[in-house]
Every structure is written in structure tokens, then in C-alpha cells.
N, C-alpha and C positions, 0 to 999 in steps of 0.2 A: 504494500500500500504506500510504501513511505520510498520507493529505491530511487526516485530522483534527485534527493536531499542527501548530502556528505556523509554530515555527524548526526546522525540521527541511530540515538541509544534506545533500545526499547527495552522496556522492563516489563519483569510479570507482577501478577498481580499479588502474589503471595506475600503475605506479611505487611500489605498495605492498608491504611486506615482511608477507603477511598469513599468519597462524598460522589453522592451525583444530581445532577442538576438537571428541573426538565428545560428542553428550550422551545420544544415547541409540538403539537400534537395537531395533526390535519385528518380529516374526514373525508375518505377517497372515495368514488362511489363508482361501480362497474354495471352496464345496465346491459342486461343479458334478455333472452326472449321471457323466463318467468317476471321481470320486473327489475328493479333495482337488486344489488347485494352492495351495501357500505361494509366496509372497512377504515380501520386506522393506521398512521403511523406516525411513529413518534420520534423523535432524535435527543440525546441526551447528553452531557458531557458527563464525564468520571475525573475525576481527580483527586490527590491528598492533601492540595494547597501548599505544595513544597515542592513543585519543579516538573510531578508528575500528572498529564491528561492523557486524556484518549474520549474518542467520541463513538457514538453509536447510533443504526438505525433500528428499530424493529416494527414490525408489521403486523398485524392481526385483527381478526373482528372484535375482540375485543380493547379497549383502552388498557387495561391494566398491564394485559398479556404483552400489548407491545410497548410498552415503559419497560416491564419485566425483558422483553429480548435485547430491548436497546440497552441496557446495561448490560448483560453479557456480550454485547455486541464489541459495549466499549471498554470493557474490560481488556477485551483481548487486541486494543491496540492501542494500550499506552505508552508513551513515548514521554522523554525526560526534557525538561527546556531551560535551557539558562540562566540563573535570575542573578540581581545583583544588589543587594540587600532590600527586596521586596519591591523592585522594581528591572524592570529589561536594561541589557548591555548596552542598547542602543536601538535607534529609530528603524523601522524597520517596514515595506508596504507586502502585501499579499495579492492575490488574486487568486476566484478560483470564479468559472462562467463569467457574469457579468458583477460579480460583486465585488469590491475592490476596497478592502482595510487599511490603514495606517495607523500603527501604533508609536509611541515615542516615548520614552520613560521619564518620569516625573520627579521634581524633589518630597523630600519626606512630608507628609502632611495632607499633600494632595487628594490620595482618594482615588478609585477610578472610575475615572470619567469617559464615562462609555456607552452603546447604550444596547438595548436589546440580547440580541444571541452572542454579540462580544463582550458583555459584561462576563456573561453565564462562564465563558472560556475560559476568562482572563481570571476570575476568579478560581475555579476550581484549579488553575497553574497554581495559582498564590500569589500571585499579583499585589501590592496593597496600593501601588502609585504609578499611574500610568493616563499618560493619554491617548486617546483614540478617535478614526471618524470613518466611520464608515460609507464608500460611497455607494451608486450603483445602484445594484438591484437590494432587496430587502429583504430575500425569503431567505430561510432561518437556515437550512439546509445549507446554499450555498456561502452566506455569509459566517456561518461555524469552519467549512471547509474553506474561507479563505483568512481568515483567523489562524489556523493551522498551518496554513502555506508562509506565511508571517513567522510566527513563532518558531516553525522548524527551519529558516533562515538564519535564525539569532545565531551568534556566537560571541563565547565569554574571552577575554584576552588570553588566557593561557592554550585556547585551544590555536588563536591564531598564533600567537608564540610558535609552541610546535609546528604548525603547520610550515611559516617563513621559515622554522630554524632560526631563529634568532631569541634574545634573552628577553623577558617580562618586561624590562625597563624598557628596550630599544623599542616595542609597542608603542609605548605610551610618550618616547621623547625623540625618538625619530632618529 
């Protein structure tokens, strides 16, 4: 899911304290010769508020059933993301269809300031300070997935360190 992004860590879920959040639940409806058959589906984020998300779909006639799949959904793809004392390493834009995020990290105090299905994200990462704007399109689906495409962009200086082969400091002084 994740193989176009470098550093991208995935972890299991085991031994995790993970929270999920709904973002959003829609009413599909399939109209066949006996009449209507509705359905739902739902999308979820997972998180521990410490660096670790993953997001989910799940489907079913009933509501519950697919909140219940969307968490196992998102379970099984969570991914670790950077942070740098409660806020990102730096600015960073996404895309994913037509919806198109920017996020930017904020000084302490601020909040984040966000709104919709990138609150839901930003939070379950562990976010406490950041800003954000979402453009584009609005549905919740695409805007979680370009939130994600954002986030698994970030990198913290040490990895870039490695990366150049060069020392911590020559990062940060040129």
C-alpha cells in the first residue's frame, strides 16, 4: 500500500494502546430488479497518539459491522510518522484525487488547527501543534488519503543525516 514512499516503517499492532476515530460513514444504495439494497461504509483512523496511524475502510449492511471492519482494516496498516516535540519536522503538501492538504508545524500552544477528516488524522498521529488547509475536493475518503500522502513524506533530520552521509550539525548549518 505504502511502496512509493522511502522510509516508511510499519509496525504491528501488538502491544499498542490504539484509539480510533470515526471520520466519516456514507449510505451506498445498489438498486437491483427486487428494489433498493442500502449499505454502508465507513472509514476510520487508528492511532496511539505517538507517531503511530493507519487508516481503514469497511463495508456492510450494517453501521456497526463496518466501523467494526474499518478498524481491522486499519489496524493492519499502520505506519510510524515523525514528530518533533508534538508537532511535524516540517511543512509538508499531499495529494491524493482531487484533494490536496498542507500541513506546517506550529509553535507550542497553538492547537491544531484543522478541520474535518484532517483533524481526525492529525490527531490520532499525536499531533498537539500544527497547521493545516485543506484544498480541493472535500470527501473524507480522499482527503484522509491525502493527509497520509503528506505525512509519509515527513522526514526527521537524522534520517536525512544518514541519508547525505553527513553529521547532525552539517543538516542544520550547512
Amino acid at each position: 500500500m505504502f511502496q512509493k514512499y522511502k522510509n516508511v516503517e510499519t509496525v504491528k499492532p501488538g502491544g499498542l494502546d490504539l484509539k480510533d476515530k470515526l471520520v466519516g460513514i456514507q449510505r451506498v444504495t445498489k438498486v437491483t430488479k427486487g428494489g433498493r439494497a442500502f449499505g454502508f461504509s465507513a472509514i476510520v483512523v487508528v492511532g496511539d497518539e505517538n507517531g503511530v496511524v493507519g487508516h481503514g475502510l469497511g463495508k456492510s449492511k450494517e453501521v456497526a459491522t463496518a466501523i467494526a471492519k474499518a478498524i481491522e482494516d486499519g489496524k493492519k496498516n499502520l505506519i510510524r510518522i515523525p514528530l518533533n516535540n508534538g508537532t511535524l519536522p516540517h511543512e509538508q503538501k499531499g495529494k491524493f484525487g482531487g484533494a490536496r492538504v498542507y500541513i506546517q508545524p506550529a509553535s507550542h500552544g497553538t492547537g491544531v488547527i484543522a478541520g474535518g477528516a484532517v483533524r481526525s488524522v492529525l490527531e490520532a498521529v499525536g499531533v498537539h501543534d500544527v497547521l493545516s488547509k485543506s484544498q480541493g475536493s472535500s470527501n473524507p475518503h480522499n482527503v484522509v488519503k491525502a493527509t497520509f500522502d503528506a505525512l509519509l513524506q515527513l522526514r526527521d533530520a537524522k534520517t536525512i543525516a544518514s541519508q547525505r552521509g553527513v553529521s547532525l550539525e552539517k543538516v542544520f548549518k550547512g
